[in-house]
C-alpha positions as CSV (number, residue, x, y, z in Angstrom):
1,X,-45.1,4.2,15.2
2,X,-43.9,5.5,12.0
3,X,-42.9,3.2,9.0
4,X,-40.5,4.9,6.4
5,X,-40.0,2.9,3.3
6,X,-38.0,4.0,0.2
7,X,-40.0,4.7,-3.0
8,X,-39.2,1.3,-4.2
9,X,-41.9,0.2,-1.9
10,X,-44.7,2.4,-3.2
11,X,-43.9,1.2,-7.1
12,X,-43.8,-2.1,-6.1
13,X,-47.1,-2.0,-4.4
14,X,-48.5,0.1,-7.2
15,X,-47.3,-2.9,-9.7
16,X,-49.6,-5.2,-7.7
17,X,-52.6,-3.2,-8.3
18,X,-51.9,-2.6,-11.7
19,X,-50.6,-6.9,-12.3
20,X,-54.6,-7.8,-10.6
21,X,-56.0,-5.1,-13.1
22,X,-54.5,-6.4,-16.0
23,X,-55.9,-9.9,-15.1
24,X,-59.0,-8.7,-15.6
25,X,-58.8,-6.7,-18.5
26,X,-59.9,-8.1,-21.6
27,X,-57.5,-8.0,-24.0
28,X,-57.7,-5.3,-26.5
29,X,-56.6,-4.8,-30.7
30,X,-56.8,-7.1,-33.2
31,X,-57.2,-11.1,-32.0
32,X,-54.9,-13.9,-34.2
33,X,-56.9,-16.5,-35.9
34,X,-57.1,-19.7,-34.1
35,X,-54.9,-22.6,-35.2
36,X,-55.8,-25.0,-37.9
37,X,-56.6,-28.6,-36.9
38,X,-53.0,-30.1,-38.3
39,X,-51.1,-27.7,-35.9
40,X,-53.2,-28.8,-33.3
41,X,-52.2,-31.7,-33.9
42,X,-48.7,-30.8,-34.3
43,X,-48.4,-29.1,-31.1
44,X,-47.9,-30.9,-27.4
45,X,-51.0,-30.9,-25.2
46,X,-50.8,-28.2,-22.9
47,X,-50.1,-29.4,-19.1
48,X,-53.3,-29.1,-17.0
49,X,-53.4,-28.6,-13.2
50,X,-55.1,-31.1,-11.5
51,X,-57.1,-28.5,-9.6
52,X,-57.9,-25.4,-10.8
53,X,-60.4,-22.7,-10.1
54,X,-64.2,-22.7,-10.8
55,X,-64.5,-19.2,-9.9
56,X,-62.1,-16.2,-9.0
57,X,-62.5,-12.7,-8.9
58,X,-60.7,-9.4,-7.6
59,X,-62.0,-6.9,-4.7
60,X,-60.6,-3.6,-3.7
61,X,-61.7,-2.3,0.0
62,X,-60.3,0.6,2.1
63,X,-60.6,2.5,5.3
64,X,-59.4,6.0,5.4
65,X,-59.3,9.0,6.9
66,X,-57.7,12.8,5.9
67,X,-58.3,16.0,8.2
68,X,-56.8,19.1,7.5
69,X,-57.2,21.1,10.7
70,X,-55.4,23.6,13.4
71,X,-55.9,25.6,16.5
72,X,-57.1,29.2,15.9
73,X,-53.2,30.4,16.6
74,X,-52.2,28.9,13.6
75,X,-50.8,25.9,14.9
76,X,-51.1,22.5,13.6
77,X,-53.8,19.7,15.4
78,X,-51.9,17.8,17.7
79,X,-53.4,14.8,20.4
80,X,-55.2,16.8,23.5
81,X,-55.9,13.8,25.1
82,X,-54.1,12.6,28.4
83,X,-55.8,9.0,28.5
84,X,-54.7,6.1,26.4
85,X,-57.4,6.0,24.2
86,X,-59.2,9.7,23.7
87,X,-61.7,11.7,21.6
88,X,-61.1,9.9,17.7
89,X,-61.0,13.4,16.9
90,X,-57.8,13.7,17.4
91,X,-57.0,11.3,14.7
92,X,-54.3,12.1,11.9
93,X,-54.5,11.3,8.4
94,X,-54.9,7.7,7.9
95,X,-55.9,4.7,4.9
96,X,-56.0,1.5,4.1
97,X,-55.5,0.2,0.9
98,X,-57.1,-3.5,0.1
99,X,-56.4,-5.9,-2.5
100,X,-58.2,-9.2,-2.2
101,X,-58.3,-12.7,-4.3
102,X,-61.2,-14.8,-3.9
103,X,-61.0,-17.9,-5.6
104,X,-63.3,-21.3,-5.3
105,X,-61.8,-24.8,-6.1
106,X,-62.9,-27.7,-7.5
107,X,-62.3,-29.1,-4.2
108,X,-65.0,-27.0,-2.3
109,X,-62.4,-24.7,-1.1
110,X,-62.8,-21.7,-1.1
111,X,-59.4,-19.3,-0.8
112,X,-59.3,-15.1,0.2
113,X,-56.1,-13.6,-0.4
114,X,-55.7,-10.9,1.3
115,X,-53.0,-7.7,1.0
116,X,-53.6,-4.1,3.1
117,X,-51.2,-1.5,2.5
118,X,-51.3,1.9,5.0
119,X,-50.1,5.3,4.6
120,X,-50.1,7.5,7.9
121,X,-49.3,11.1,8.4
122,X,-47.9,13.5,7.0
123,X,-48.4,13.1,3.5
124,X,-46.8,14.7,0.8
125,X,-49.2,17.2,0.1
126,X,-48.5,18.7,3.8
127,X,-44.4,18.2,4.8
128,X,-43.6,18.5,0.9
129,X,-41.8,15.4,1.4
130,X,-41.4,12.8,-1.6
131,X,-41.5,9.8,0.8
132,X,-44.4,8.0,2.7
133,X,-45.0,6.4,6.1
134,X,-46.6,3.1,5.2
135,X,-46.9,-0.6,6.4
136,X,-48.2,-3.5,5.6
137,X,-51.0,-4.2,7.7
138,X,-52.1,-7.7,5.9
139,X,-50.8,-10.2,4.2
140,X,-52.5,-13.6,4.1
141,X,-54.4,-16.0,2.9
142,X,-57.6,-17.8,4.1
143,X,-59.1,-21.5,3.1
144,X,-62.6,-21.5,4.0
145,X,-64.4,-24.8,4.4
146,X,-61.5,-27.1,5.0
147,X,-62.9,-30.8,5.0
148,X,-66.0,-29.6,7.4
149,X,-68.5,-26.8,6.6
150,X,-67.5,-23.7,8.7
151,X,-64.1,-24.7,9.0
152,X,-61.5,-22.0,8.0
153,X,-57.9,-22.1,8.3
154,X,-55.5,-18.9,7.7
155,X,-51.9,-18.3,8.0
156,X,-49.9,-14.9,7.0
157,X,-49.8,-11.4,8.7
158,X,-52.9,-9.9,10.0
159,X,-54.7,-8.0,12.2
160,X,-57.0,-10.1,14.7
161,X,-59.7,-7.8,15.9
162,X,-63.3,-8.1,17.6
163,X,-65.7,-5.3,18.2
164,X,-64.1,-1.5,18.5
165,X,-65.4,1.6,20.3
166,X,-65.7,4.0,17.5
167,X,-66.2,6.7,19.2
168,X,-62.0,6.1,21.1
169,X,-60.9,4.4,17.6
170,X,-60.2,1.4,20.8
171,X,-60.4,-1.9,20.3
172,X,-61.0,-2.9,24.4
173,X,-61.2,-7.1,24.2
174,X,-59.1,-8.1,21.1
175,X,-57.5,-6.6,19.0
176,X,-53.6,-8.4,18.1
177,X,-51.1,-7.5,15.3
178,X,-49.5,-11.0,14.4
179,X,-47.3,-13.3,12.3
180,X,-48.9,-16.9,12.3
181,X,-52.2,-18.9,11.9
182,X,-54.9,-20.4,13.0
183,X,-58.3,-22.0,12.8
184,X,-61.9,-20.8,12.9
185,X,-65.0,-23.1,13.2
186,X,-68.9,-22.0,12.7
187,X,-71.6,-24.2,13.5
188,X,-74.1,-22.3,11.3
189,X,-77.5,-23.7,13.0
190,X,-76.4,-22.4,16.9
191,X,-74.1,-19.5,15.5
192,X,-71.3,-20.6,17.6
193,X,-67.8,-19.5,16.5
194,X,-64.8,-21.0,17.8
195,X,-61.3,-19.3,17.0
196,X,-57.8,-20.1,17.7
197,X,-54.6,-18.4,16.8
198,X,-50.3,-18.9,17.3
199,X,-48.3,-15.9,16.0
200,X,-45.0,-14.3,16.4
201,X,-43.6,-10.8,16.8
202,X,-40.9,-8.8,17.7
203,X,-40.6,-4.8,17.8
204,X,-37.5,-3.6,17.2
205,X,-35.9,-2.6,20.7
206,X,-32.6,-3.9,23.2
207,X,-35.9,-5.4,25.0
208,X,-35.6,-8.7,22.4
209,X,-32.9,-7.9,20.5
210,X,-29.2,-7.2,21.1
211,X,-26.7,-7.1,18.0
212,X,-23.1,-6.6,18.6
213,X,-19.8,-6.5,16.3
214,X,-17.4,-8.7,16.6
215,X,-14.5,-10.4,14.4
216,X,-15.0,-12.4,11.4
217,X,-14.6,-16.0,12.1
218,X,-11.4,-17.5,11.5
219,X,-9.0,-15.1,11.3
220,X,-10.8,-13.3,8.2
221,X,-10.3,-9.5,7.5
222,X,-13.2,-7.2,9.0
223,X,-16.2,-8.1,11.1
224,X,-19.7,-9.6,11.5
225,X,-22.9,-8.8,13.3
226,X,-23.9,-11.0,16.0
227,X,-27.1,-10.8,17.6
228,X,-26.5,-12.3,21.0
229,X,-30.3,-11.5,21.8
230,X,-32.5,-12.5,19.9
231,X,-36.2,-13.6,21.0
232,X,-39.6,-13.7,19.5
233,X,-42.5,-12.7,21.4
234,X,-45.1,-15.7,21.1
235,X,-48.6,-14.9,21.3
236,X,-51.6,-17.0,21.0
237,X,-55.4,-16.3,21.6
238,X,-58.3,-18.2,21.9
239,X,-62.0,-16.5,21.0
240,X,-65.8,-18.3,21.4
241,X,-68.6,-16.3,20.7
242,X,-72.2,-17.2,20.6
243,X,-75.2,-15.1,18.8
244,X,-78.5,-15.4,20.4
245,X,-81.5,-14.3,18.7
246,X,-85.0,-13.3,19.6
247,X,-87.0,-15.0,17.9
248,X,-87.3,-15.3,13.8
249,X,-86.4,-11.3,13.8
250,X,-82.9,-9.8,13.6
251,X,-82.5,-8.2,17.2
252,X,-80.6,-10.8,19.5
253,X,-77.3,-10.8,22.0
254,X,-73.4,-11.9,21.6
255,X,-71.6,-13.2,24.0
256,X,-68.1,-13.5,23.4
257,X,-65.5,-15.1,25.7
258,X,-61.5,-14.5,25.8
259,X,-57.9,-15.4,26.0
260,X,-54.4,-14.8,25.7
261,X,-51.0,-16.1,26.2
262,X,-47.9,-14.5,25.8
263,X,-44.4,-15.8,26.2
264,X,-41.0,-14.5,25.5
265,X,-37.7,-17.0,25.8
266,X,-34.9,-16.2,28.1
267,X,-31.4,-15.5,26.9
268,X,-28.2,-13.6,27.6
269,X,-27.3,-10.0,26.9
270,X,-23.8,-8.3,27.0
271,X,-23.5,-5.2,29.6
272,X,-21.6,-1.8,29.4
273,X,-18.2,-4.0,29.8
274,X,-17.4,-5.7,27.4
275,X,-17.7,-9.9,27.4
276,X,-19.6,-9.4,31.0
277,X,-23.1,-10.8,30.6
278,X,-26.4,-10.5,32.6
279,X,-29.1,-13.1,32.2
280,X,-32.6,-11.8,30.5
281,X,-35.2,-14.3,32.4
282,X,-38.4,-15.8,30.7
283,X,-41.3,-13.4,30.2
284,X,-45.1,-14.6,29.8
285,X,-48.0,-13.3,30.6
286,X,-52.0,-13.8,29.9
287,X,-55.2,-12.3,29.0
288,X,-58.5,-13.1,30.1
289,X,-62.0,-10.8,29.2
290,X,-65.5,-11.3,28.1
291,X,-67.6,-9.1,26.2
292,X,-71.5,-9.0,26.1
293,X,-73.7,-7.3,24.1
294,X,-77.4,-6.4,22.5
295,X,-78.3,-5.8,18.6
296,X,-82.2,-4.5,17.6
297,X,-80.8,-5.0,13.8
298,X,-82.0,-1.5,13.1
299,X,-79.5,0.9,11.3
300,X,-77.0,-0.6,13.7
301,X,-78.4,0.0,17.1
302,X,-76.2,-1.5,19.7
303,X,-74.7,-2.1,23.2
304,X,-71.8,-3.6,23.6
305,X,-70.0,-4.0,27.9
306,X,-66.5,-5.5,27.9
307,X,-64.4,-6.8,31.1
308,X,-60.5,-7.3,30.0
309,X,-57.9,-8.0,33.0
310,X,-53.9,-8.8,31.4
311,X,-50.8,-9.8,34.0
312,X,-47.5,-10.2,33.4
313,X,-46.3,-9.5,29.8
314,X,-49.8,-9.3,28.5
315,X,-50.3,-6.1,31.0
316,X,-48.0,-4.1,27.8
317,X,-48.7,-3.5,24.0
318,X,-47.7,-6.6,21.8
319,X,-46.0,-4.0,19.5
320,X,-43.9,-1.8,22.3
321,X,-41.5,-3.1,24.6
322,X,-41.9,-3.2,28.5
323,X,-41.1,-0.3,30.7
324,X,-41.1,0.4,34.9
325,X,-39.5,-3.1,34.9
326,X,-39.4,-5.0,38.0
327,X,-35.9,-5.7,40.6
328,X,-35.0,-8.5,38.2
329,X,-36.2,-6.9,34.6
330,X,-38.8,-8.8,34.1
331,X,-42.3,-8.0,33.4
332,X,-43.7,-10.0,36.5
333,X,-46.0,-8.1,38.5
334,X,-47.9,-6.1,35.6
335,X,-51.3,-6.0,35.3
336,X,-53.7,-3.9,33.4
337,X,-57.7,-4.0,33.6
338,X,-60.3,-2.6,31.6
339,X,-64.0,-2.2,32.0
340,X,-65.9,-0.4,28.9
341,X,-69.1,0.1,27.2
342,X,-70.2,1.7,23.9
343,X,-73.6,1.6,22.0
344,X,-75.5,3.3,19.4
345,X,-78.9,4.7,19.2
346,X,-81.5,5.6,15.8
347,X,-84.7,6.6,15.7
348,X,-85.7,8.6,12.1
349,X,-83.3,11.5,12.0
350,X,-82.2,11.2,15.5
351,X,-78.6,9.1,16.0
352,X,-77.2,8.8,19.8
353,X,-73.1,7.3,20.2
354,X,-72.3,6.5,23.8
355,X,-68.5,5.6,24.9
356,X,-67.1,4.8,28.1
357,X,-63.8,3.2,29.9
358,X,-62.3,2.7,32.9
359,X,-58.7,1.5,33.0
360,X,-56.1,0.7,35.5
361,X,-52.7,-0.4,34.9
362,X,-49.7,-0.9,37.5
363,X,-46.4,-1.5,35.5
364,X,-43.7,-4.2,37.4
365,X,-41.8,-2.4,39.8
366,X,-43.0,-2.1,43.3
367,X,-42.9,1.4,44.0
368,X,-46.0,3.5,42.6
369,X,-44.6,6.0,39.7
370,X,-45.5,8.2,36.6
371,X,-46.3,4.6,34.7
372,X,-49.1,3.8,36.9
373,X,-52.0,5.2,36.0
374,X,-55.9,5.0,36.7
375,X,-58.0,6.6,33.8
376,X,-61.3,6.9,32.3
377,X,-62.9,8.9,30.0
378,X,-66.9,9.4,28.9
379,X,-67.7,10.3,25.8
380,X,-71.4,11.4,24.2
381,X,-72.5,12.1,20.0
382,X,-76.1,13.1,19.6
383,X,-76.7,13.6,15.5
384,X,-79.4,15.1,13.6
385,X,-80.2,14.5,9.8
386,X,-81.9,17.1,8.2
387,X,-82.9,15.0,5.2
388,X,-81.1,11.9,3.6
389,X,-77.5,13.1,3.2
390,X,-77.3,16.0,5.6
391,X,-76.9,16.8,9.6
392,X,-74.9,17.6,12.0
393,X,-73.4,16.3,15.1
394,X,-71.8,17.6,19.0
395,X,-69.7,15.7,21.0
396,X,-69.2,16.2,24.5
397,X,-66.2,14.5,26.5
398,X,-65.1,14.4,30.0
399,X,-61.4,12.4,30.8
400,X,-59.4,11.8,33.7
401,X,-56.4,10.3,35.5
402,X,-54.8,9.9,38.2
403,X,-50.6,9.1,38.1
404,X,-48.4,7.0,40.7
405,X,-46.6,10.2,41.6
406,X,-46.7,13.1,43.9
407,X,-47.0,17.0,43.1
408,X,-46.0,20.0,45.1
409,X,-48.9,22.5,45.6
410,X,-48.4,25.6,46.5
411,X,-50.9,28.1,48.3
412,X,-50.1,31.4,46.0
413,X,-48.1,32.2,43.4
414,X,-45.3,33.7,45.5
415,X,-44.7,30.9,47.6
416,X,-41.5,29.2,47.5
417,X,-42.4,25.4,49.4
418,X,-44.9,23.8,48.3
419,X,-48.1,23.6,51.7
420,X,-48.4,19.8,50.6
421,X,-48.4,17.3,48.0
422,X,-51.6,15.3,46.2
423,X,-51.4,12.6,43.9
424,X,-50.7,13.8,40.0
425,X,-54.5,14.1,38.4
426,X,-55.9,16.2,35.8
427,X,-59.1,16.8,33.6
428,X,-59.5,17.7,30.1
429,X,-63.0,18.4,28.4
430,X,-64.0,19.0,25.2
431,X,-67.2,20.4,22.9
432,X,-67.3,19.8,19.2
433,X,-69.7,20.2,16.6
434,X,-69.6,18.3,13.4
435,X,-72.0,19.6,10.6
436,X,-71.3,16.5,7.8
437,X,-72.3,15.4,4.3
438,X,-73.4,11.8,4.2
439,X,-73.5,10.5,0.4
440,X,-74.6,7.3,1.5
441,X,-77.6,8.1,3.9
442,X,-79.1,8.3,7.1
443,X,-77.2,6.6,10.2
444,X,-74.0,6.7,12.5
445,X,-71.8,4.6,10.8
446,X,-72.8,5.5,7.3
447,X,-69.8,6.4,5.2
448,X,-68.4,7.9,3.3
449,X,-68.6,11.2,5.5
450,X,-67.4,15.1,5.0
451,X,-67.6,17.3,7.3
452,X,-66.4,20.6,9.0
453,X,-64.9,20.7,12.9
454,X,-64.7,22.9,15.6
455,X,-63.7,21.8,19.1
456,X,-63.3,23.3,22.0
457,X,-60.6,21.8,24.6
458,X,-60.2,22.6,28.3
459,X,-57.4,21.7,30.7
460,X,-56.9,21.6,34.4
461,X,-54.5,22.6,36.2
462,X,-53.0,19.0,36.7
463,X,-53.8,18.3,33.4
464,X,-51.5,21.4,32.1
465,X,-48.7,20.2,34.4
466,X,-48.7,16.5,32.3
467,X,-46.7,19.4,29.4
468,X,-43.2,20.5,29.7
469,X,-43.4,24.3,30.6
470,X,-43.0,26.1,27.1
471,X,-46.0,23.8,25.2
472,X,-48.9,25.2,24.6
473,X,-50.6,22.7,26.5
474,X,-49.2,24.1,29.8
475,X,-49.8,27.6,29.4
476,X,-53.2,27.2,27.7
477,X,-56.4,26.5,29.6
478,X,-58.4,26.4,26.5
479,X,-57.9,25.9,22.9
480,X,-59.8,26.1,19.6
481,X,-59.3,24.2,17.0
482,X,-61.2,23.9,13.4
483,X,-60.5,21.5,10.4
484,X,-62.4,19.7,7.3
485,X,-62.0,16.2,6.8
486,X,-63.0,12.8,5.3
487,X,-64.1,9.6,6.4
488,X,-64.7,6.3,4.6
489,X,-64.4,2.5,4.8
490,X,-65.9,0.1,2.3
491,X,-65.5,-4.0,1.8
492,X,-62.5,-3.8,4.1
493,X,-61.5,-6.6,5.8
494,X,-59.9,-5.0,8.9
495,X,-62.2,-2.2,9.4
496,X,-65.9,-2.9,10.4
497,X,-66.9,0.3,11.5
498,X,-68.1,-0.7,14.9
């Protein structure tokens, strides 16, 4: 999804950083003289707040990515991938930009304000374009400690997310963009966590939104904008995870268990003819999923196996809108389900990432078609580290998927009917190898990372026949592709690293 935002956007963010900066500069050149007792006691008392912070301080945090790469034709790196949620190194240039407030009160609250600004590809440094595709990813602020220890309460825009699969850049049990709040309570001695939410969206598309002209009211000149649909997607989740450990050491289990609810109103919209409505019924949906996993606590060694099953509404992204619609255009009938697994392994110089999924998702309409799909996808990183900053790494991937449709196939190349028809499926491997430069040290996840990429990409048959006939995709088998990128993420709120 790409956000385009005048420059008026950028300088406003830019005066922000520079407004937090200031307040905590100390101020510079020559310092007045204080006041003499009589004009002290000339001058009113200033007004004091009744509460006012103890303690405050600024943070900065970011995630980011840049990669400057391209096949060995010339042409520019594009997604190879034909599941969902492929090989991460695919991934265009991305960052996050973080701005945080932490404050405590004289009440024993404790506040986190919290502002992420993004900028996504192409920058201007590759389409020479003086603009930016950005969003706001969060904006909110956080009490922590309200009235009982471990209570925190929140309320802004945010993104609501659990453990990812680095390896897919997937986030398979939770992972919502929102408009709300919510509550979060930790009983520190059992390392329970209990976590609801209530938020609000809604993408811009005729799905929830329908604005017409018509006349200004009461026999004014010219005309207004009406918006005759107009609905809200409500969304609200539910999260209780539990931390086991073994023993007095730091190697235990999480078990995390999951919901969702999703609803949309019903309402009216107008057809093709004019003043002739149709009804647009009530949507709603759920989410249900569980996730369980191991921790040694060394250099983040880990295994993680999620379960994730959505009907209804819940079956399609929270930010797109619903497609393959059932008889009455309504999202009844949808399901998707997910089964994955990811871990890491370390042991001295040696680092192993594992990534798998399986996913099935049947869209509402009756009839199998090019929606439905079954996929999966494998993926393996073995890494070396040659000393305490540099290694290198090769990734192997194998994915696959099968489509709700049928394709001709032919028994030579000169035949003009097809000898039968098989469901649509198709392959695509890859090999890469990753030499990097790790400033921080030893381990998987330690950033920041540069490194050099080569990757080798091979396509079926089926898979070729996913491309229209004149992209590359369909007329190559295999391509090449090499690039040098980036990676970082530090005291990000969003952005864990696994």
């Amino acid at each position: 999804m790409r956000y385009r935002r005048p420059l008026l956007t950028l300088a406003m963010g830019l005066m922000f950083v520079l407004t937090c900066a200031s307040g905590l500069a100390a101020p510079s050149g020559p310092v007045a003289d204080p006041p003499s007792e009589a004009a002290r006691s000339k001058a009113p008392a200033p007004a004091e707040p009744s509460v006012s912070p103890q303690t405050g301080r600024f943070a900065f945090g970011s995630y980011g990515r840049v990669l400057a790469a391209g096949d060995t034709r010339g042409r520019p790196l594009r997604d190879g991938d034909i599941v969902a949620h492929g090989s991460r190194l695919d991934l265009p240039t991305y960052a996050e930009l973080e701005m945080r407030r932490e404050d405590h009160w004289s009440t024993g609250i404790d506040t986190r304000l919290v502002a992420t600004l993004a900028v996504g590809h192409p920058v201007f440094h590759y389409d020479a374009d003086f603009d930016a595709n950005i969003a706001l990813r969060n904006l909110y602020i956080e009490a922590r400690n309200v009235g009982l220890d471990g209570l925190d309460a929140w309320a802004g825009s945010r993104m609501l997310r659990g453990d990812d699969i680095y390896l897919l850049d997937y986030w398979p049990l939770d992972n919502l963009n929102t408009v709300g709040g919510g509550l979060t309570w930790l009983h520190r001695p059992s390392q329970l966590r209990a976590s609801i939410h209530l938020g609000v969206g809604r993408p811009d598309h005729p799905f929830y939104q329908q604005v017409l002209t018509r006349p200004a009211p009461l026999d004014q000149f010219g005309t207004a904008e009406v918006a005759v649909l107009d609905r809200q997607r409500w969304i609200g989740s539910a999260r209780l995870e539990k931390i086991v450990r073994f023993g007095s050491g730091p190697a235990g289990m999480k078990f995390v268990a999951y919901g969702e609810g999703h609803a949309l109103s019903a309402g009216q919209r107008e057809t093709e003819q004019p003043q002739i409505y149709e009804a647009v019924h009530r949507e709603q949906g759920f989410v249900i999923g569980a996730q369980v996993g191991g921790f040694s606590g060394r250099r983040d060694t880990h295994l993680n196996l999620f379960v994730r099953h959505a009907s209804g509404l819940a079956a399609y992204d929270a930010l797109a809108a619903p497609s393959g619609l059932g008889l009455e255009l309504t999202t009844a009938g949808a399901t998707e389900s997910v089964l994955a697994i990811s871990g890491n392994g370390e042991w001295g110089p040696i680092g192993v990432m594992a990534a798998a999924y399986l996913r099935r998702f049947r869209n509402a309409s009756a009839a199998l078609d090019f929606g439905d799909v079954d996929e999966a996808i494998v993926v393996l990183r073995p890494q070396v580290s040659f000393n305490e900053w540099l290694g290198v790494a090769v990734e192997g991937s194998l994915q696959a998927q099968i489509r709700g449709v049928l394709r001709p196939v032919f028994d030579g190349a000169t035949a003009s009917s097809p000898a039968a028809l098989e469901p649509q499926s198709g392959q695509v491997a890859r090999f890469a190898v990753i030499p990097f430069l790790s400033p921080s040290g030893r381990g998987s996840f330690a950033r920041p990372l540069l490194y050099l990429l080569y990757h080798a990409t091979s396509r079926d048959d089926g898979a070729r026949a996913l491309y229209p006939d004149d992209d590359p995709f369909a007329r190559d088998s295999i391509e090449h592709v090499l690039g040098l990128g980036a990676e970082w993420w530090f005291n990000s709120s969003s952005y864990q690293g696994h």
